[in-house]
C-alpha positions in Angstrom: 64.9 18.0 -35.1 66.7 19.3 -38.2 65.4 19.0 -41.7 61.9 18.7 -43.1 59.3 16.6 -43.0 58.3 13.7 -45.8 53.7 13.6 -44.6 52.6 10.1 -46.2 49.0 10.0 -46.1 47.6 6.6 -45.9 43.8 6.0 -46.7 42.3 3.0 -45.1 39.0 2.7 -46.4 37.3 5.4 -44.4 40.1 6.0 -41.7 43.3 8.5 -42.7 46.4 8.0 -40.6 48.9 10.8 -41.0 52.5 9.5 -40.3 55.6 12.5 -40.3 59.1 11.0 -41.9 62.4 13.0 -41.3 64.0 13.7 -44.6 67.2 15.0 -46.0 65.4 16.9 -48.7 63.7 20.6 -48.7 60.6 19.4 -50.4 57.4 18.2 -48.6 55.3 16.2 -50.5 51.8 14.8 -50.0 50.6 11.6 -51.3 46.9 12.5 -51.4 47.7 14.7 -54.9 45.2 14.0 -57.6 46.9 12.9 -60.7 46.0 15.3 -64.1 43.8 13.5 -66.4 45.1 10.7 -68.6 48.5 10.5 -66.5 49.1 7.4 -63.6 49.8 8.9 -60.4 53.1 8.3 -59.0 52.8 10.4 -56.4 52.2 7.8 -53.6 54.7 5.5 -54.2 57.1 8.3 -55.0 56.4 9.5 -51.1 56.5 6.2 -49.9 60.1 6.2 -51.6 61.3 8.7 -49.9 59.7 7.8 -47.1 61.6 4.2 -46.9 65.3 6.2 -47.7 64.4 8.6 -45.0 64.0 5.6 -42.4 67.4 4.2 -43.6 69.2 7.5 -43.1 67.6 7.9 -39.5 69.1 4.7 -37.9 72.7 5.8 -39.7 72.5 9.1 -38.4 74.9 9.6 -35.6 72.5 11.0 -33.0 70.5 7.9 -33.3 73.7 5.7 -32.9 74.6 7.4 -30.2 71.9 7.4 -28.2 71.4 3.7 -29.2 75.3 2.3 -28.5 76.2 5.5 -25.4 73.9 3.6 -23.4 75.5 0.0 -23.4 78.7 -1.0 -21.7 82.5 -0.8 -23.8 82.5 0.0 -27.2 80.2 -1.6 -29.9 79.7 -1.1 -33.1 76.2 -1.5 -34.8 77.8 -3.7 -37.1 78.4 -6.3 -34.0 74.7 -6.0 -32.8 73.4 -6.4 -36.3 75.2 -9.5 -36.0 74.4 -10.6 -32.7 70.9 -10.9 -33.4 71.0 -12.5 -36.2 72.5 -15.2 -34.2 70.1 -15.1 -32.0 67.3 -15.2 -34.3 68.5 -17.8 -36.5 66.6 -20.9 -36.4 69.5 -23.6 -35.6 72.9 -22.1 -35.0 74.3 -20.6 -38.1 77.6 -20.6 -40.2 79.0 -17.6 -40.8 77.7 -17.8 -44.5 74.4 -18.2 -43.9 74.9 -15.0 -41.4 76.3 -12.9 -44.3 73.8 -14.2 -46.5 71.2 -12.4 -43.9 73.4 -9.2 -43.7 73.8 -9.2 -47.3 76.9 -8.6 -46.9 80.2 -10.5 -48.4 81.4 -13.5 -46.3 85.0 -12.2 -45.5 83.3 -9.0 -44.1 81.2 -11.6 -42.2 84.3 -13.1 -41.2 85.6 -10.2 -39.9 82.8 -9.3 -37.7 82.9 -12.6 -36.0 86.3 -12.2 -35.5 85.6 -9.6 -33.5 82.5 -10.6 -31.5 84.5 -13.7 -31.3 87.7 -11.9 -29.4 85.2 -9.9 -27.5 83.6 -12.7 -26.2 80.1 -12.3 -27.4 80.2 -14.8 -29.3 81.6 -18.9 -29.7 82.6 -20.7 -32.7 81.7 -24.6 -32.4 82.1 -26.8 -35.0 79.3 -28.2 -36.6 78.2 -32.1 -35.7 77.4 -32.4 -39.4 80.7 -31.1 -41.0 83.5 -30.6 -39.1 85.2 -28.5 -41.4 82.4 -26.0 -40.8 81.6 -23.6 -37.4 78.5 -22.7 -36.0 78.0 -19.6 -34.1 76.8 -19.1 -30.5 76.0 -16.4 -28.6 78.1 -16.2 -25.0 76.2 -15.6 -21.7 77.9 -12.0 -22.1 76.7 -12.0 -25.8 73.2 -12.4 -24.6 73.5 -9.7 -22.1 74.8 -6.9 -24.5 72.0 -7.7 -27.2 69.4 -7.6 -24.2 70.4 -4.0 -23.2 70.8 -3.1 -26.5 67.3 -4.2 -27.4 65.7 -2.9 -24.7 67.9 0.5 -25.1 66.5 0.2 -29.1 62.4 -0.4 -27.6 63.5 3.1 -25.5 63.9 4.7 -28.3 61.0 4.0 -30.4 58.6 4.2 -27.3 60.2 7.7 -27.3 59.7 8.6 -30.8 56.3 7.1 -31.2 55.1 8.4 -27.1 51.8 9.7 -28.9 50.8 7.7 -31.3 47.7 5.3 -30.3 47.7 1.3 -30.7 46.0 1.0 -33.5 48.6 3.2 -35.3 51.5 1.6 -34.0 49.9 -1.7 -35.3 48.6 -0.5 -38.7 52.4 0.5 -39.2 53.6 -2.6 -38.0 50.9 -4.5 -40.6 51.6 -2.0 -43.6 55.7 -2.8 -43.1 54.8 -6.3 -42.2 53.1 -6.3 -45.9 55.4 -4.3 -47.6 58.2 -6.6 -46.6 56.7 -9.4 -48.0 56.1 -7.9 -51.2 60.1 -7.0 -51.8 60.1 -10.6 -51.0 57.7 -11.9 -53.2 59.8 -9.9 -56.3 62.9 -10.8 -55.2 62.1 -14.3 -55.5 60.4 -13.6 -59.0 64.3 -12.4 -59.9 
């Protein structure tokens, strides 16, 4: 792998887990650095900064996307599978507002994207019982299918990239993100 390595120490009262992020950058930092006297210590949350760009930029780089969308059948676009399970995690069937809304993306972009899923068949408009003036999206049998291989191609890849790590550090992670989600929650709804 090219590049260097982001190491984000995280102290849990008397366990240390050591976690190594790919990053763009030539510096290595470590968030166990004691602050100088009389100054706050940034260095933590600047790691964990880094840390959270460096995770963006590794499921856009193109080795990642290629190994994710080489493995299903025809051509797709992350865009499309971003979209397909949204669909398929919505709660009730959703509009294709309330599918940018999750995207955060603008609704003729949206549009667009269900277009496309739409002519691929992987997807169904239906209008909605409430308003007909509105459409509700459905995923197709073939839909279904795609986003199956694709999340099981997707669990490949993070079995592969986590093969050593133990249980208990795959759930800490999952707990820490979990949490950390929730707060950019919390202070986007303080907005």
């Amino acid at each position: 792998m090219c590049g260097t390595h982001i190491s984000v120490t995280i102290t849990e009262t008397t366990t240390e887990t050591t976690t190594m992020f790919p990053s763009a950058t030539t510096t290595a930092m470590t968030a166990s650095a004691a602050p100088s006297p009389g100054t706050r210590d940034t260095s933590r949350h600047d790691a964990l900064d880094d840390a959270l760009v460096a995770i963006r930029r590794v499921l856009l780089r193109p080795g990642y996307r290629a190994r994710l969308l080489d493995a299903l059948p025809g051509r797709v676009e992350l865009a499309t599978l971003r979209l397909l399970r949204t669909v398929q995690r919505h709660e009730a069937a959703p509009s294709i507002g309330e599918v940018a809304e999750v995207l955060i993306i603008d609704p003729s972009t949206a549009s667009r994207v269900v277009d496309r899923a739409v002519g691929s068949g992987l997807l169904e408009r239906r209008a909605c019982t409430d308003d007909r003036r509105r459409a509700r999206l459905h995923l197709t049998p073939t839909g279904t299918e795609l986003l199956d291989r694709a999340t099981d191609r997707r669990r490949e890849l993070l079995a592969e990239v986590t093969g050593d790590w133990t249980e208990d550090e795959l759930d800490l992670l999952v707990r820490q993100l979990t949490a950390l989600i929730a707060g950019f929650d919390q202070l986007e709804g303080s907005a």
